[in-house]
C-alpha positions in Angstrom: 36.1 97.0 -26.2 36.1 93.0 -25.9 38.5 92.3 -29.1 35.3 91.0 -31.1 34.7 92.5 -34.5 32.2 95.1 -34.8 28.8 93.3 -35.3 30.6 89.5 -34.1 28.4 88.2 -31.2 30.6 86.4 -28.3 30.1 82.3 -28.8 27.7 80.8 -26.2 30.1 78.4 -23.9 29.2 74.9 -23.9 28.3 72.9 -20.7 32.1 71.8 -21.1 33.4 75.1 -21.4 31.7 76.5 -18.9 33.0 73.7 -16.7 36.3 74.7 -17.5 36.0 78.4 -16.7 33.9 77.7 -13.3 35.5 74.6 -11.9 33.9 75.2 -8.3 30.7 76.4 -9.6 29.1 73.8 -11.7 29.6 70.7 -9.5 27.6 72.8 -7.0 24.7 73.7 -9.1 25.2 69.9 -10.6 24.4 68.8 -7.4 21.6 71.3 -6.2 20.1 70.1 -9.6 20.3 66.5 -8.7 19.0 66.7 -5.4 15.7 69.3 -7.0 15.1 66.1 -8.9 15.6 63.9 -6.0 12.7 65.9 -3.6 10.6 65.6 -6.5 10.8 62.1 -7.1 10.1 61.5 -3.5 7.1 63.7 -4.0 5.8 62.1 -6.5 6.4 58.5 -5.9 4.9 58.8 -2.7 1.7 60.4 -4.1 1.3 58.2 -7.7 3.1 55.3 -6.4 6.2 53.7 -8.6 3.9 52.2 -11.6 2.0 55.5 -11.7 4.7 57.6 -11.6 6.6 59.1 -14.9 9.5 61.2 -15.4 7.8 63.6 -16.9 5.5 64.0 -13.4 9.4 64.0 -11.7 10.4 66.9 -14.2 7.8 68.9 -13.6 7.5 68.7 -9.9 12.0 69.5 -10.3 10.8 72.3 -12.7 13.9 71.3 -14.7 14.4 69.5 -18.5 14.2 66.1 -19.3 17.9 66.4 -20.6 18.3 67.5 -17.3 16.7 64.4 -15.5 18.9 62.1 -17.7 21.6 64.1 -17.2 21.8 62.5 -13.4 19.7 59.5 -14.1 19.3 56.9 -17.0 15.9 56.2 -15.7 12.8 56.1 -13.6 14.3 52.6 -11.7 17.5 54.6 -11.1 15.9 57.5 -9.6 13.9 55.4 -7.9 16.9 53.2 -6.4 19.0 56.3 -5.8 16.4 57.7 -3.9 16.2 54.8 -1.5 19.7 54.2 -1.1 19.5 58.0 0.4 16.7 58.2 2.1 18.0 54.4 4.6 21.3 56.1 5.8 19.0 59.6 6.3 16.5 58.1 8.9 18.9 55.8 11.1 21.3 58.8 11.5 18.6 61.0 12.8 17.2 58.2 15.5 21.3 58.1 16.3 21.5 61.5 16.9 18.0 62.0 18.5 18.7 59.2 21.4 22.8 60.6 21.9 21.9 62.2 25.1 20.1 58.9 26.5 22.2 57.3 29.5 22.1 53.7 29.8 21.6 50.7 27.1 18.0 49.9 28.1 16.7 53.9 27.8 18.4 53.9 24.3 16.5 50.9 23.1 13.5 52.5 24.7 14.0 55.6 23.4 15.1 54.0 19.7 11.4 52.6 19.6 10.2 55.9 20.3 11.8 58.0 17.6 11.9 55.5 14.6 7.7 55.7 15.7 8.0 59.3 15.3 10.4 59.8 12.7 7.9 57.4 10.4 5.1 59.7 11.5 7.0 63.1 10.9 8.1 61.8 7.4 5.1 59.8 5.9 6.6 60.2 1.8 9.7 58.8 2.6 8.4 56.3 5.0 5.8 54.9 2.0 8.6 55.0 -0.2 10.4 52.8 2.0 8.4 50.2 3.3 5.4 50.4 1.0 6.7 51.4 -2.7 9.9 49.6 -2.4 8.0 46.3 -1.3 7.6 44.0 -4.6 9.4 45.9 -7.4 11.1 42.9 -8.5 15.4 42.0 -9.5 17.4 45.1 -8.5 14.9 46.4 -5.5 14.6 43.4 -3.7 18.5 43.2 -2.9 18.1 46.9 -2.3 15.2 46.2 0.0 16.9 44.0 2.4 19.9 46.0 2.5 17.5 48.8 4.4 16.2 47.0 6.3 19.7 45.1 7.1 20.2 48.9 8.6 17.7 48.8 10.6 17.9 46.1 12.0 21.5 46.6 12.6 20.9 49.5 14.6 18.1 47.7 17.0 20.6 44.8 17.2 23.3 47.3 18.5 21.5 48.2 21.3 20.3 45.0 22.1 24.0 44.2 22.2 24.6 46.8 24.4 22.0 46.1 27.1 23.0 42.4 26.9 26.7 43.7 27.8 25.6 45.7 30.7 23.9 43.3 32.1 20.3 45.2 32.0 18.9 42.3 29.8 19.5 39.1 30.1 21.8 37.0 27.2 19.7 36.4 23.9 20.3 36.4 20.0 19.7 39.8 19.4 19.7 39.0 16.0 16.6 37.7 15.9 15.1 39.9 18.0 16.1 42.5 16.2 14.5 41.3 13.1 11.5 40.5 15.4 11.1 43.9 16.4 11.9 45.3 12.5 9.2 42.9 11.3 6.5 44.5 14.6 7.3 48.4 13.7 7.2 47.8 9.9 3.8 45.9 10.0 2.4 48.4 12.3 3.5 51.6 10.4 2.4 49.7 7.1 -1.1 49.1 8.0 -1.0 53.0 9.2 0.4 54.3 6.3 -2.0 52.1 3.7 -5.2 51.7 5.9 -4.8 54.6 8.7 -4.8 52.3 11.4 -4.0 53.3 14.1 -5.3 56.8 13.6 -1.8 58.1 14.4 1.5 56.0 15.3 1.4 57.6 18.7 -1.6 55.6 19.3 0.1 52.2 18.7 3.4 53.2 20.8 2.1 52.0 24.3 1.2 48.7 23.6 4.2 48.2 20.8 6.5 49.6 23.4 5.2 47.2 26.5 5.1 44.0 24.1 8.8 44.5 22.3 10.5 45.6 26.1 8.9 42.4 27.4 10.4 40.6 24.9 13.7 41.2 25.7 13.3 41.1 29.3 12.7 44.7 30.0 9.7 44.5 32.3 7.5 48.1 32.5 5.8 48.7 35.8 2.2 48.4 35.6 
């Protein structure tokens, strides 16, 4: 019926082959494969920690092969590095989206405290990735490391910029203060993700949010 001879089994396709028959097809599953091993990896690196962590903890979590992890990375540092390098871009596009609505520079610096607080609270793995794992690794993460943050604080600065522009605060280098205010949220959400204190990030947002306004001339009533 298929042109074989009788008793000739049809040749298994190679990965290449396959490629070649389903163009549209194996990028997709390429990519749902690579981002199965990505979810794990944050899983696990967030529970074992970078040293503790090994790929075969990453593979098992992805329920996938090991040819299947070097197939999309060379290594546990690339993994590792890819992982960060998704995870940055993630988080400051939801605070963007989450303070849209907000009318006026002052309530979207306010409101950009607020949900960075949140967002670190809401996603504790990829926040211990970030500011805790990350933190140390040596040549290759550090340059990594302070482009994140650079995102960060390029986002508080923007605001800051903005305020200063409308007039609702009045002129300073919103560079520093922007790395200021980096350096208060990351120390504050470091000691809750290591040591639990505060209890909850909620808890620390009053006082936070009273001493970072104030420092840029945003005075709360009492």
């Amino acid at each position: 019926m298929d042109g074989l001879p009788a008793g000739r089994k049809r040749p298994t396709r190679t990965p290449q082959a396959e490629a070649q028959a389903h163009p549209r097809a194996m990028p997709r599953d390429a990519d749902a494969t690579r981002q199965r091993i990505l979810d794990a990896a944050t899983e696990v690196f967030a529970e074992k920690g970078y040293h503790g962590a090994v790929i075969d903890d990453i593979v098992a979590v992805a329920q996938t092969s090991k040819g299947g992890f070097y197939f999309h990375f060379p290594n546990k540092q690339a993994i590792f590095l890819a992982l960060v390098e998704a995870l940055s871009p993630r988080l400051a596009s939801t605070v963007e989206h989450a303070i849209a609505h907000e009318q006026g520079a002052v309530a979207k610096v306010d409101a950009a405290l607020r949900v960075v607080l949140d967002l670190f609270a809401r996603h504790r793995r990829l926040s211990k990735i970030l500011l805790v794992e990350a933190v140390g690794l040596g040549h290759g993460f550090d340059d990594k490391l302070i482009e994140v943050r650079g995102r960060f604080i390029a986002l508080i600065k923007g605001y800051l910029d903005d305020a200063v522009n409308e007039g609702a605060i009045p002129p300073l280098d919103t560079d520093i203060a922007a790395c200021a205010w980096f350096g208060a949220i990351n120390e504050i959400v470091v000691r809750w993700l290591v040591a639990n204190q505060p209890a909850t990030l909620e808890d620390a947002l009053p006082g936070l949010r009273q001493l970072l306004l104030r420092s840029v001339g945003i005075h709360l009533p009492d």
